[in-house]
Backbone bond lengths (Angstrom), bond angles and torsions (degrees), N, CA, C in turn:
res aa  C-N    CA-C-N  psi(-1)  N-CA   C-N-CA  omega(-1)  CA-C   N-CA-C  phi
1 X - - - 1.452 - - 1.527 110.68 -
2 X 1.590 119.58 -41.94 1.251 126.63 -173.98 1.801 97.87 -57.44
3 X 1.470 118.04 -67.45 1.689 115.48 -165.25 1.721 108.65 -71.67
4 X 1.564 113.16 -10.14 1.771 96.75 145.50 1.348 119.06 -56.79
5 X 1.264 106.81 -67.45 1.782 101.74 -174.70 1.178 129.08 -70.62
6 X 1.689 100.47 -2.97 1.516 92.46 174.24 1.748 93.05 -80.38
7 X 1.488 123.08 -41.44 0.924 119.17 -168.14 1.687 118.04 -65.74
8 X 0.847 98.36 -25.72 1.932 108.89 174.78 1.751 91.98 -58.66
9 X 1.412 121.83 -78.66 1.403 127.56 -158.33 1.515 106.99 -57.81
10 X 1.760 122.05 -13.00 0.973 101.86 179.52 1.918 105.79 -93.73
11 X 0.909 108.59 -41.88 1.493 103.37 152.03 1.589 126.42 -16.28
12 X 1.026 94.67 -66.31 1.671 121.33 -175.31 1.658 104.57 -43.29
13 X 1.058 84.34 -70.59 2.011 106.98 170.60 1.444 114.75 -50.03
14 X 1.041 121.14 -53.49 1.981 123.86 169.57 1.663 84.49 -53.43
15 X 0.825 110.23 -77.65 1.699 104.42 -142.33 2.063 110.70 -52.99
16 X 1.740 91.85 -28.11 1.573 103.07 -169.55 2.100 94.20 -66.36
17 X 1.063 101.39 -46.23 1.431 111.70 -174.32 1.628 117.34 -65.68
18 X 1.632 104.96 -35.17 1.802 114.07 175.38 1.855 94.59 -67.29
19 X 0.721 124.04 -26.34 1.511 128.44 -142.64 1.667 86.44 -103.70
20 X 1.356 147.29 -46.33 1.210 121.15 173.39 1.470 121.93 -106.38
21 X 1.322 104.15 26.73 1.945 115.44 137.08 0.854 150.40 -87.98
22 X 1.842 91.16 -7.60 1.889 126.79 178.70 1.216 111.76 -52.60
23 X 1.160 123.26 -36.82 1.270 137.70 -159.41 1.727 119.88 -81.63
24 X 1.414 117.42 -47.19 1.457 139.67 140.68 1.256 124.40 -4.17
25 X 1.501 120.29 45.02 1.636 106.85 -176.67 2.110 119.71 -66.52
26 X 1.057 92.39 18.36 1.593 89.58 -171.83 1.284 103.57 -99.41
27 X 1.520 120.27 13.57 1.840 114.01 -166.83 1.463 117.21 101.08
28 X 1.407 125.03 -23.33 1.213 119.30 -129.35 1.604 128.32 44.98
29 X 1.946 103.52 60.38 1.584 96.95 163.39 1.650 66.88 -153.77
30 X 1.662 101.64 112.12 1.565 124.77 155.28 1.613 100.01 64.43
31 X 1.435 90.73 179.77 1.886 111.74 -144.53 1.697 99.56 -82.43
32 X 1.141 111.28 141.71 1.100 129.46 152.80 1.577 133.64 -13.36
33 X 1.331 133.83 78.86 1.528 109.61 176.40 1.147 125.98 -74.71
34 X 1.318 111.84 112.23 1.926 98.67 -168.22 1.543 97.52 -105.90
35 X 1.707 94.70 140.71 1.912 115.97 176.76 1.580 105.24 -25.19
36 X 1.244 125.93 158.37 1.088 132.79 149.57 1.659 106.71 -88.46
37 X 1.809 91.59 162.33 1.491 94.72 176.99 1.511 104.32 -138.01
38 X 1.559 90.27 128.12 1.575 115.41 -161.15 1.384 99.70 -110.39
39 X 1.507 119.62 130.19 0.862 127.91 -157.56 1.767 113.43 -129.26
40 X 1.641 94.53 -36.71 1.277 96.52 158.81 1.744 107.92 -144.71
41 X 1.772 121.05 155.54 0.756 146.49 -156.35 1.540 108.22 -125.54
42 X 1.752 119.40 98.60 1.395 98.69 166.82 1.690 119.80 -132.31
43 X 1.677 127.96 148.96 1.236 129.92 -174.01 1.111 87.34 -105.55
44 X 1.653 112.24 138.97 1.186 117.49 129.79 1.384 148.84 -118.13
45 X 1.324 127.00 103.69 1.062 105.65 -176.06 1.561 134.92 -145.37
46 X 1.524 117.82 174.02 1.873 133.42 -133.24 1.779 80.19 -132.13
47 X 2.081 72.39 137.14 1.541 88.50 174.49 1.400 93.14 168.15
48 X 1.463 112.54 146.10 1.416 122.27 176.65 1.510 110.85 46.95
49 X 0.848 128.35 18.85 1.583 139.66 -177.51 1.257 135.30 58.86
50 X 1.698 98.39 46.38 1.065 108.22 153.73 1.739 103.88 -142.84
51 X 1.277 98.80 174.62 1.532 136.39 172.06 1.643 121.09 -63.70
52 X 0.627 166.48 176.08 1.626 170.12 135.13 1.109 126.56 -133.95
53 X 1.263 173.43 146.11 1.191 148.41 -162.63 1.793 82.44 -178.83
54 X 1.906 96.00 117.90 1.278 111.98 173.46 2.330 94.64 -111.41
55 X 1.133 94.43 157.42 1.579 114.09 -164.67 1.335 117.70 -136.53
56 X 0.996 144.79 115.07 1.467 150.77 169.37 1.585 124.10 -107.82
57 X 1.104 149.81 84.31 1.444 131.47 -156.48 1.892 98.17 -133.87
58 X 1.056 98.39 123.88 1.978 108.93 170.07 1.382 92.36 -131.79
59 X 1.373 124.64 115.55 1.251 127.68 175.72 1.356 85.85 -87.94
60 X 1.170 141.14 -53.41 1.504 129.13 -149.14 1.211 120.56 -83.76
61 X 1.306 117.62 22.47 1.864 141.17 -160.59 1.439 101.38 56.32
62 X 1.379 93.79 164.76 1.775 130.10 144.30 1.786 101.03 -15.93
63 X 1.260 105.81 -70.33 1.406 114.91 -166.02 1.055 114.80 -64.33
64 X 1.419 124.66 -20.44 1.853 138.01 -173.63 1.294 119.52 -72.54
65 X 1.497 108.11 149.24 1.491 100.96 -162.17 1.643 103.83 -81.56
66 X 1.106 114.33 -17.41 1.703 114.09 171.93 1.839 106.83 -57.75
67 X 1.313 121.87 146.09 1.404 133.60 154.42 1.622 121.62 -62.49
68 X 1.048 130.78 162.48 1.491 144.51 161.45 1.411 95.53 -43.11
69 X 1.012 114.87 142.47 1.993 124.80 163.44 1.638 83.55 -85.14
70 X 1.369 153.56 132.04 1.437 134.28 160.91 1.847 91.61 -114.56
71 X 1.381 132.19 154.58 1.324 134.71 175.76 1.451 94.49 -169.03
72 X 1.799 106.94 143.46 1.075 135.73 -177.77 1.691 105.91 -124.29
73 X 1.061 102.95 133.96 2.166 107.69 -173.96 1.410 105.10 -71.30
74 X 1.299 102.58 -40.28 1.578 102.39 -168.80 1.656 118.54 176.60
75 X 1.186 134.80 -160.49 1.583 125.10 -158.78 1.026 108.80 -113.41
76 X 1.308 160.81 148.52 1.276 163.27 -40.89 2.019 92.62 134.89
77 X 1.597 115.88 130.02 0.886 129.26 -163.28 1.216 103.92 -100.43
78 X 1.741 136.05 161.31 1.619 126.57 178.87 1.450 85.46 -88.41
79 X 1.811 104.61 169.55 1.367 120.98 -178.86 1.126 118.46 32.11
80 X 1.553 118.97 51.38 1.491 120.39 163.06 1.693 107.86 -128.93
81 X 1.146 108.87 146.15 1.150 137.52 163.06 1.567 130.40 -71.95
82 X 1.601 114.83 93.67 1.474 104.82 -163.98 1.690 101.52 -96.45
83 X 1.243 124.32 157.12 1.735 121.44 170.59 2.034 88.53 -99.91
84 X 1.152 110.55 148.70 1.128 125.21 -179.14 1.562 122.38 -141.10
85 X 1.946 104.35 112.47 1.512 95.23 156.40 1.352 134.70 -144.83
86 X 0.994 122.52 169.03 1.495 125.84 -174.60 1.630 143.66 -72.29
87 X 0.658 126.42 114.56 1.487 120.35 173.64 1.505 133.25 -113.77
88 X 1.030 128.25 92.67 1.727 125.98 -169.23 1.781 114.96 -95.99
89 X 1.225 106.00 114.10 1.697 97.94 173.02 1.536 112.01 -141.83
90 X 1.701 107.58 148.75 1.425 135.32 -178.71 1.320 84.54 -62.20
91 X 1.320 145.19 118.59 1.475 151.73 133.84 1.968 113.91 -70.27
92 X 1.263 101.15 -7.57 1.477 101.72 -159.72 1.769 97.88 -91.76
93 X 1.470 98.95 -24.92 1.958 114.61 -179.24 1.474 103.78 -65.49
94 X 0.914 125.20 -159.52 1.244 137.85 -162.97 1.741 128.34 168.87
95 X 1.118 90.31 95.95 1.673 164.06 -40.80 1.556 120.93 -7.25
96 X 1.335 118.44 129.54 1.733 119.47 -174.85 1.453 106.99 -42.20
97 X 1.101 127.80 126.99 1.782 131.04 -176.81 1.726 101.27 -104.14
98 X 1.281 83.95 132.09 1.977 100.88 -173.39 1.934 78.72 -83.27
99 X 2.015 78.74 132.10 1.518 87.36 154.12 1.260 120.41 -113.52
100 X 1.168 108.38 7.18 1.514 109.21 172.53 1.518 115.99 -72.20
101 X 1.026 113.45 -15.18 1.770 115.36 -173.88 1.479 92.66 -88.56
102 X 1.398 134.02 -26.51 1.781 143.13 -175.00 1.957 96.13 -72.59
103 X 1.532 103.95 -57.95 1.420 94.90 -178.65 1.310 121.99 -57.07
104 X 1.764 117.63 -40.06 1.761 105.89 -174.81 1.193 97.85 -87.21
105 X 1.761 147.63 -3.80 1.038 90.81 157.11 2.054 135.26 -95.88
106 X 1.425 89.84 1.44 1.530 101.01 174.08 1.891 92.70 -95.95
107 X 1.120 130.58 42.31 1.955 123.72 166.30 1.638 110.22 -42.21
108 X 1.188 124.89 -18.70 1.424 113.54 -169.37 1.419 97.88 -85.67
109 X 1.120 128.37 -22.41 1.511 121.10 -161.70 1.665 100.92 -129.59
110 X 1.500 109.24 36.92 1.479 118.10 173.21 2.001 110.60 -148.58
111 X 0.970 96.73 120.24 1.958 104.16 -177.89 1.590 100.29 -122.09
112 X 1.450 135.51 117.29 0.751 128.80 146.59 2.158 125.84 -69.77
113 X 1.356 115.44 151.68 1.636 102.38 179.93 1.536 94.02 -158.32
114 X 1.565 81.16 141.18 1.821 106.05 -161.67 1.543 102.89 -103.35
115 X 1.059 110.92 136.35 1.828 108.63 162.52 1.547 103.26 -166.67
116 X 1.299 85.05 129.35 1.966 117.64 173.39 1.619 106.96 -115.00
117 X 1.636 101.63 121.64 1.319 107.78 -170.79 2.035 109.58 -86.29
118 X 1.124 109.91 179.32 1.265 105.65 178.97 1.544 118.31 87.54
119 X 1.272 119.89 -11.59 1.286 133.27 -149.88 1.567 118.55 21.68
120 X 1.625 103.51 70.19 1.034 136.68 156.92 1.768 138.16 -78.31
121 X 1.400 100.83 -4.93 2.163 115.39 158.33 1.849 79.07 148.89
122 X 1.606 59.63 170.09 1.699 82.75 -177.50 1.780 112.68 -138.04
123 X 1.139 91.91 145.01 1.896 98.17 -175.01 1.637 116.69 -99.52
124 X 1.040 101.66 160.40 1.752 126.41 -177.68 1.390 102.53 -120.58
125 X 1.757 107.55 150.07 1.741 110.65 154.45 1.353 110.31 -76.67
126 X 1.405 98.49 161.45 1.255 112.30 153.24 1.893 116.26 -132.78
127 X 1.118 108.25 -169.99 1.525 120.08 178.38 0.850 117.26 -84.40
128 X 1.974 140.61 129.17 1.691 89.90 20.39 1.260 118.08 -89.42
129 X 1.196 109.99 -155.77 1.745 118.15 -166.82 1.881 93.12 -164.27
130 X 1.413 93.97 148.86 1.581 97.89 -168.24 1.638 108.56 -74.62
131 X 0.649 135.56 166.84 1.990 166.08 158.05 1.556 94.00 1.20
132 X 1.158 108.29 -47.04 1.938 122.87 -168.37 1.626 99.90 -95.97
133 X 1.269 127.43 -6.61 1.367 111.34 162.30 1.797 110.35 98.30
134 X 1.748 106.02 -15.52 1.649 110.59 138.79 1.108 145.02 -4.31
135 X 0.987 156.95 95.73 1.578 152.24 129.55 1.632 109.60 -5.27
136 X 1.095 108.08 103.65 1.694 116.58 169.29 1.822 104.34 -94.45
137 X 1.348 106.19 -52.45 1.782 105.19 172.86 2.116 107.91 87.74
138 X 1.447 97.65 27.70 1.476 78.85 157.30 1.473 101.37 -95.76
139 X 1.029 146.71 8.11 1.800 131.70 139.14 1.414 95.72 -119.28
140 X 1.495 87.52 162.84 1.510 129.09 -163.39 1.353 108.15 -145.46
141 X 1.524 113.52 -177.10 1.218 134.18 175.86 1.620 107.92 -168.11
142 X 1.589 101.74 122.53 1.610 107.82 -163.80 1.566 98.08 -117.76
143 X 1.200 139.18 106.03 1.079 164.49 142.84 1.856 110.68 -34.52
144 X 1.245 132.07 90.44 1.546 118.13 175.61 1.576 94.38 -77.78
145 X 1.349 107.73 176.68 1.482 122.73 169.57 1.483 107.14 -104.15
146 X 1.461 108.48 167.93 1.701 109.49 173.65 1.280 116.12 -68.21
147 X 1.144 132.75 2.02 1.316 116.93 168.33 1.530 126.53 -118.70
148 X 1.384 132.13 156.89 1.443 148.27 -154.36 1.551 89.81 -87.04
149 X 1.521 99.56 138.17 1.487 101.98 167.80 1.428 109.20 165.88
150 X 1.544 109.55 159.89 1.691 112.27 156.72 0.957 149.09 -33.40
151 X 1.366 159.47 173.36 1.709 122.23 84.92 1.656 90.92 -175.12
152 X 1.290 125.20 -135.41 1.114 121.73 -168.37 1.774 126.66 -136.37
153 X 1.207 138.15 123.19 1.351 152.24 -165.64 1.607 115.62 -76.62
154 X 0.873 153.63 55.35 1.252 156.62 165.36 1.358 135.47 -38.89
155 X 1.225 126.40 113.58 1.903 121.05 -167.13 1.823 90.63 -124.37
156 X 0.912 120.07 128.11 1.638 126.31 161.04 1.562 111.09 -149.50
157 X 1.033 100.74 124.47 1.615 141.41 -166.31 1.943 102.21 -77.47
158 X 1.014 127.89 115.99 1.702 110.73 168.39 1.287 94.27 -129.22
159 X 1.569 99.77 129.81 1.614 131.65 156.78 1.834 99.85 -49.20
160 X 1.285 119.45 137.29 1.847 121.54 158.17 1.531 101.06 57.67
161 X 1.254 143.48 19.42 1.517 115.48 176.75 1.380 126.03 -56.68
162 X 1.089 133.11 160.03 1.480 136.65 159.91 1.352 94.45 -62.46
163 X 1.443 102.50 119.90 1.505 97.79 178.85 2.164 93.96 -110.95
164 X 0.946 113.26 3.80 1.423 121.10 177.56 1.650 111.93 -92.03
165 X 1.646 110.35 -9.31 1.208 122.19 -164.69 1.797 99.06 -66.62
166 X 1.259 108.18 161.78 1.430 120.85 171.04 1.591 119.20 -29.95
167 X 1.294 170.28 59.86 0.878 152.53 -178.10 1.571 120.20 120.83
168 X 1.398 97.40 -17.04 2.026 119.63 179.35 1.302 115.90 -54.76
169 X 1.936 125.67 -22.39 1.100 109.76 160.84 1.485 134.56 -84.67
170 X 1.366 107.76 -23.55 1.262 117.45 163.32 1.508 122.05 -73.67
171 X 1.670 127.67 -8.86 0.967 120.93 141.68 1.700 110.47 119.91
172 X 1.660 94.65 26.18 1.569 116.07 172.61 1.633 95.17 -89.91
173 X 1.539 106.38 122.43 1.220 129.21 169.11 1.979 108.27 -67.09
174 X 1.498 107.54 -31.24 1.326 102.35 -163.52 1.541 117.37 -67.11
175 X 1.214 116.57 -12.73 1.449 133.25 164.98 1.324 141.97 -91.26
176 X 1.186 88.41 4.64 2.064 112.50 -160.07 1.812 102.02 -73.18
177 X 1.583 110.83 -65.97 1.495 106.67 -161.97 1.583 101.28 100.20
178 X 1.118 75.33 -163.41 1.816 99.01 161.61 1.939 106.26 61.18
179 X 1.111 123.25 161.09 1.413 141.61 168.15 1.716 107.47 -62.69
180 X 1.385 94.08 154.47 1.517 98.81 -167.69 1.629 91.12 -111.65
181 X 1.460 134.27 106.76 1.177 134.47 167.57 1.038 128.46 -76.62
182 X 1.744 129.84 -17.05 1.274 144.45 174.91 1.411 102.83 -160.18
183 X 1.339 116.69 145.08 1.556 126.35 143.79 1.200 115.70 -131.44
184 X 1.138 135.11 152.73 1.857 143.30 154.77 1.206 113.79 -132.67
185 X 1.277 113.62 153.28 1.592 127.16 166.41 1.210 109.42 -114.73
186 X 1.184 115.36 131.80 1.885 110.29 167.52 1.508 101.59 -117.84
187 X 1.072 111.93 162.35 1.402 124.12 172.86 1.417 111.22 -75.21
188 X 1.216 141.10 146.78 1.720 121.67 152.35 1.289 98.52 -127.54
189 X 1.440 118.92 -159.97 1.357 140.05 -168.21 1.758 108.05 -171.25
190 X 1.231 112.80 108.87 1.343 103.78 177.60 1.764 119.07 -101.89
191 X 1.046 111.30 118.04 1.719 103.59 -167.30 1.472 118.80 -152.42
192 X 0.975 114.78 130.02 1.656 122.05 -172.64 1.485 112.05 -43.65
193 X 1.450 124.62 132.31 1.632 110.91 -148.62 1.620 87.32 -115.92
């Protein structure tokens, strides 16, 4: 009777001990990085003398049954040159927690990538750039084209990309990898003001 229960409790003990290492996705070698949660998303950006200010806000997450609030200030000029930067913050914390200060300082394992459909301008990095000399992309530079028109503005954020991948520093998503931590679309309108 005694080496049942010893044998039961030792059971007991493996499994109590397997069971809070379960949790450990790193191997068991060091702590956990868990996702950030971005809640709102904002661009800003200067050029030709004005302001622009693109906006993204889901307080109730990704997962929430509410939509993105998405809002654009105003229209974007042909053949202008915008400077562009980023701002990401937890609105859901309390006090709202900037995640932008979380991305530069983890830049190796953060790529921002821009795309405007229609071939309506095209963007560049700017600085900073992580440890290895990377494109991280909380600034930019958005280039419109000479002509007036629609279509759509795109910002998506990847957790870990190959940033060595084919084309990933110049800012081809199709090579990247990595987890998608945010995307938005905004609408724009490009038109002689």
């Amino acid at each position: 009777m005694k080496t049942i229960k010893f044998l039961s409790l030792s059971l007991i003990a493996t499994l109590f001990f397997a069971s809070c290492n379960s949790d450990d996705s790193s191997g068991g070698s060091g702590p956990v990085n868990e996702e950030e949660v971005i809640t709102t998303l904002k661009a800003t950006l200067n050029g030709g003398g004005q302001t622009i200010t693109l906006t993204s806000r889901d307080l109730d997450g990704a997962e929430g049954p509410n939509a993105p609030i998405v809002t654009v200030s105003g229209n974007f000029a042909p053949s202008t040159t915008y400077n562009g930067s980023l701002d990401l913050l937890n609105e859901a914390a309390t006090p709202a927690e900037s995640i932008t200060a979380e991305i530069l300082e983890e830049a190796h394992d953060h790529q921002f990538f821009f795309n405007v459909s229609n071939d309506l301008g095209s963007f560049a990095y700017a600085s900073p750039n992580d440890e290895n000399g990377h494109p991280v992309g909380l600034n930019f530079t958005f280039t419109t084209g000479a002509t007036s028109g629609t279509g759509n503005f795109t910002i998506t954020l990847r957790h870990q990309p190959n940033k060595t991948g084919e084309g990933v520093s110049s800012g081809n998503i199709t090579n990247a990898g990595g987890e998608t931590d945010i995307q938005v679309t905004f609408p724009i309108v490009i038109a002689v003001q």
